[in-house]
C-alpha positions as a Markdown table, in Angstrom:
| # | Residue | x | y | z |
|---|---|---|---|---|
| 1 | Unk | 23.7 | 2.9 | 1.6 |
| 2 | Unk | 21.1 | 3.3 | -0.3 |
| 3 | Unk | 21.3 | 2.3 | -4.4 |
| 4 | Unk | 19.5 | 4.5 | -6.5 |
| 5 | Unk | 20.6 | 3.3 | -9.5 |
| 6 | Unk | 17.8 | 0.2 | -9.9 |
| 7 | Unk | 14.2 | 1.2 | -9.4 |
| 8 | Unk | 12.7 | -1.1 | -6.7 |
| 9 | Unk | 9.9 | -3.7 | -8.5 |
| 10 | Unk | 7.3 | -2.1 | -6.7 |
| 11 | Unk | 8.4 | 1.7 | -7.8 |
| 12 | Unk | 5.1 | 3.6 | -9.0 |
| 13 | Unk | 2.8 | 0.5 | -8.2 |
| 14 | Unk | -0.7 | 2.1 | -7.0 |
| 15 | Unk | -3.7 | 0.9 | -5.2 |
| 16 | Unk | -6.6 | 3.0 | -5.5 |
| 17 | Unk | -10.2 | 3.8 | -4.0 |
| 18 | Unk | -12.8 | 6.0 | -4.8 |
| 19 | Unk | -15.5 | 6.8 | -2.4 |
| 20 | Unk | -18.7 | 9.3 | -2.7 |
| 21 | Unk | -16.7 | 12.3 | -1.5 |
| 22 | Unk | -13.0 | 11.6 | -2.1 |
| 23 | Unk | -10.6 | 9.1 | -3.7 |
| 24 | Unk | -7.5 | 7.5 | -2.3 |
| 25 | Unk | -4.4 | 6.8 | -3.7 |
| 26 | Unk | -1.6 | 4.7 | -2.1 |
| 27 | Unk | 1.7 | 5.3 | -4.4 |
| 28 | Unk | 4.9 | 3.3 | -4.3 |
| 29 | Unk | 7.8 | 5.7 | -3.9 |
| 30 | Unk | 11.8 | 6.0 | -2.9 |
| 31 | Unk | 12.1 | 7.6 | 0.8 |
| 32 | Unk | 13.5 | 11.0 | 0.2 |
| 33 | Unk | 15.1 | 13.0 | 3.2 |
| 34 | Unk | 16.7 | 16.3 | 2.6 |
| 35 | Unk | 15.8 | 15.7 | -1.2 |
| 36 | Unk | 17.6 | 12.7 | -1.3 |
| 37 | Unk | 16.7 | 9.2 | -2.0 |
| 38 | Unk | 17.2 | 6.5 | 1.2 |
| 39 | Unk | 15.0 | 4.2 | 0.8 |
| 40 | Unk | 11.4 | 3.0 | 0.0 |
| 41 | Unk | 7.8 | 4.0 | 1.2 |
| 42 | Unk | 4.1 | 4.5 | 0.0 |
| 43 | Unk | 2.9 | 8.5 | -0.3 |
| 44 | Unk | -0.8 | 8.7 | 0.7 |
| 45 | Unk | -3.0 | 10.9 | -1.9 |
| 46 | Unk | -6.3 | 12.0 | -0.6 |
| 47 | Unk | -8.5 | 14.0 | -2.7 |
| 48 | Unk | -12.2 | 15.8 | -2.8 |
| 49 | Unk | -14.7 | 14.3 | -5.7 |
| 50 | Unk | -16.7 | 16.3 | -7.2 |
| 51 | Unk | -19.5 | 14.4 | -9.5 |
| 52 | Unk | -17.6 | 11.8 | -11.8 |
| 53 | Unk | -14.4 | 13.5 | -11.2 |
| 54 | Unk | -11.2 | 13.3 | -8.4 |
| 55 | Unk | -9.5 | 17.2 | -8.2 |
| 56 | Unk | -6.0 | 15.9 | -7.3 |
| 57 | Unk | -5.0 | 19.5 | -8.0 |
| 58 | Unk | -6.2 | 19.7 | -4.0 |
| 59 | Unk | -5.4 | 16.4 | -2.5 |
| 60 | Unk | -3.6 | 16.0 | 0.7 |
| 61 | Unk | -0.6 | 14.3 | 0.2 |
| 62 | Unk | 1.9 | 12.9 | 3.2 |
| 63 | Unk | 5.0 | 10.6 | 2.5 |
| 64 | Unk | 5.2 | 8.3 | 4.9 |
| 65 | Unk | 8.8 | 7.8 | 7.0 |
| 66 | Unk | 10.9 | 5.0 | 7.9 |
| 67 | Unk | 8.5 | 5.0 | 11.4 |
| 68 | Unk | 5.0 | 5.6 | 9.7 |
| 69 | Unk | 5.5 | 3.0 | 7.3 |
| 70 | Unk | 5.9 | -0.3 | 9.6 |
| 71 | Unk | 2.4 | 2.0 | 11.8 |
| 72 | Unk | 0.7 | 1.9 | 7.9 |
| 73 | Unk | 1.2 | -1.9 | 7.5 |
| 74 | Unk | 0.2 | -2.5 | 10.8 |
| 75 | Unk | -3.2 | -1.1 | 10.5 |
| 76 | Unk | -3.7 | -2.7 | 7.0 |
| 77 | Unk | -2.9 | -5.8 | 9.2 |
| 78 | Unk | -5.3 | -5.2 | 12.0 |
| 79 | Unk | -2.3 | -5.0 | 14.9 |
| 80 | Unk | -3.3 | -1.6 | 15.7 |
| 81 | Unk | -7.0 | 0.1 | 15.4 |
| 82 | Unk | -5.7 | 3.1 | 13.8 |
| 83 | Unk | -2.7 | 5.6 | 13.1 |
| 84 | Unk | -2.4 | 9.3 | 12.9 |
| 85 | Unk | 0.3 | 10.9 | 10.4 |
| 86 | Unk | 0.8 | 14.5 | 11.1 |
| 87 | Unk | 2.8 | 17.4 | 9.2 |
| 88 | Unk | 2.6 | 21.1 | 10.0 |
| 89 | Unk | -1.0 | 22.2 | 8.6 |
| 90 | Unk | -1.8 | 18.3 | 7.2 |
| 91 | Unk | -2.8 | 15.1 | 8.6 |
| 92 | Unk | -4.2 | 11.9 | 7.6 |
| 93 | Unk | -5.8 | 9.7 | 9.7 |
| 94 | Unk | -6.5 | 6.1 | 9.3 |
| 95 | Unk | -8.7 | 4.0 | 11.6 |
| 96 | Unk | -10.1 | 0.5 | 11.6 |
| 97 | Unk | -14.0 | -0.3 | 11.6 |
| 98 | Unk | -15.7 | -2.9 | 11.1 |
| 99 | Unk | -15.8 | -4.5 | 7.7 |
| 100 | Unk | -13.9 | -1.1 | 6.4 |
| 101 | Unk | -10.7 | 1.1 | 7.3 |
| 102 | Unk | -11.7 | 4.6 | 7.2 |
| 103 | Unk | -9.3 | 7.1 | 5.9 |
| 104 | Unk | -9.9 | 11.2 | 7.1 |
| 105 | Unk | -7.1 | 14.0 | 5.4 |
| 106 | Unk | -7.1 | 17.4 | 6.7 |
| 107 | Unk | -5.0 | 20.4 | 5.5 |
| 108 | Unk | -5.3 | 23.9 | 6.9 |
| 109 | Unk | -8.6 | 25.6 | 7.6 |
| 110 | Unk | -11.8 | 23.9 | 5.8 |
| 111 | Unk | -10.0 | 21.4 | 4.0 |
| 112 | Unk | -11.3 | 17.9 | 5.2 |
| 113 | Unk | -11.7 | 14.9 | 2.9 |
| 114 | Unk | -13.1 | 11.1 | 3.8 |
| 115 | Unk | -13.7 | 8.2 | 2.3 |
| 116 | Unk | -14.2 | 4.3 | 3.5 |
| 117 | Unk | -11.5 | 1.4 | 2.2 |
| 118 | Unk | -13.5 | -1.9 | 1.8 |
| 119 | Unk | -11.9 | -5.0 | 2.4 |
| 120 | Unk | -10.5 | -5.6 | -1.5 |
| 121 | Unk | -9.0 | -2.6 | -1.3 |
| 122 | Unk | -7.5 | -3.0 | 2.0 |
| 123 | Unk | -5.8 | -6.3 | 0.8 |
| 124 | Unk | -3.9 | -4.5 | -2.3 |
| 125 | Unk | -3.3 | -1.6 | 0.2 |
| 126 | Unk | -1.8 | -3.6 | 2.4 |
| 127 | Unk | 0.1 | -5.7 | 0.2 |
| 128 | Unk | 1.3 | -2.6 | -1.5 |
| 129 | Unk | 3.0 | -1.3 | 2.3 |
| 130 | Unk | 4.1 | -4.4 | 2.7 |
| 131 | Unk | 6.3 | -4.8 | -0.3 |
| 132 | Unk | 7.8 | -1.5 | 0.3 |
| 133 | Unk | 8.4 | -2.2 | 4.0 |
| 134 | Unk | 10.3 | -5.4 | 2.6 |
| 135 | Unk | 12.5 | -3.6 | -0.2 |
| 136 | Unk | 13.3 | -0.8 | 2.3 |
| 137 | Unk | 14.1 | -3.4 | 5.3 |
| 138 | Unk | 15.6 | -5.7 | 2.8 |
| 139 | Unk | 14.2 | -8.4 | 4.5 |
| 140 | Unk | 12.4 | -11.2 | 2.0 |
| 141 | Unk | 11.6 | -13.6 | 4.3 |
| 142 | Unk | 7.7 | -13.0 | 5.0 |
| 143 | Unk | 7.3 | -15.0 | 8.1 |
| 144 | Unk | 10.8 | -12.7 | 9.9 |
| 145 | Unk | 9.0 | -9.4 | 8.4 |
| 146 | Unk | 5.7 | -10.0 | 9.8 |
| 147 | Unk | 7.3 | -11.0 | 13.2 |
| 148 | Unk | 9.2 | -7.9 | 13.1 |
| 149 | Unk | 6.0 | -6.1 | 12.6 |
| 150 | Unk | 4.2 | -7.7 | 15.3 |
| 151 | Unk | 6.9 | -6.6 | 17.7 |
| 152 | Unk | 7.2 | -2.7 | 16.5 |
| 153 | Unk | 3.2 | -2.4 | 16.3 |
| 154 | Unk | 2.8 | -3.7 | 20.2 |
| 155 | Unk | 5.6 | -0.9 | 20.9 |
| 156 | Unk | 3.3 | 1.7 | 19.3 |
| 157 | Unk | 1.3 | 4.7 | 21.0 |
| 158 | Unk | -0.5 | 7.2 | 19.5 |
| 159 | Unk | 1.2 | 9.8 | 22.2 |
| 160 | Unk | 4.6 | 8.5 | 21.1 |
């Protein structure tokens, strides 16, 4: 069961990037289902930029499940080339290229935001999935995580 009376360490840590036409932000966060906490994920933020500013009043936002968050970390990770999380009307799509991850939100009709993740930012990304894949596993040894990570991402399929 889940304890909802201590926050995790990692609750409302953030990693953030800022590219030329949108900003990212990856937000530590309790797993809610049926508006209740069960455990702990990251929620993806995507926004447009316009000039010197970030309008999160229109960002795409997905929480990412007990499924997408193991996919997330294995990205970050390089075990898999790239992930798809999908809602009704919203996606966010993250891919692998070289030197980069590439991260593309859509929501509805016309509302499509990119932006590049360069390799510092991929580390504290990464590192920020990973400790919430740990707190909601509850498994602190790094070396059985990882190996438990290795074995879900070769399971995964984009068609799954």
């Amino acid at each position: 069961m889940f304890d909802n009376s201590l926050p995790a360490p990692a609750a409302q840590e953030k990693a953030r990037c800022f590219g030329a036409g949108a900003a990212l932000t990856v937000e530590a966060t309790p797993l809610m289902h049926r508006g209740e906490p069960v455990g702990w994920t990251v929620n993806l933020d995507v926004a447009p930029r316009n000039g010197d500013s970030i309008e999160w009043q229109r960002k795409v936002t997905l929480q990412l499940s007990e499924t997408e968050l193991p996919i997330m970390a294995a990205v970050c990770l390089g075990l898999l080339p790239g992930a798809t999380f999908k809602r009704p009307q919203k996606g966010i799509r993250i891919e692998r290229q070289p030197g980069r991850l590439f991260i593309s939100a859509t929501q509805g009709r016309g509302t499509a935001y990119s932006l590049p993740i360069p390799i510092g930012q991929v580390f504290r990304i990464g590192a920020l999935v990973l400790k919430q894949l740990s707190e909601h596993s509850k498994l602190t040894d790094g070396s059985l995580l990882l190996a438990s990570l290795r074995g879900a991402a070769a399971l995964y399929s984009e068609n799954t």
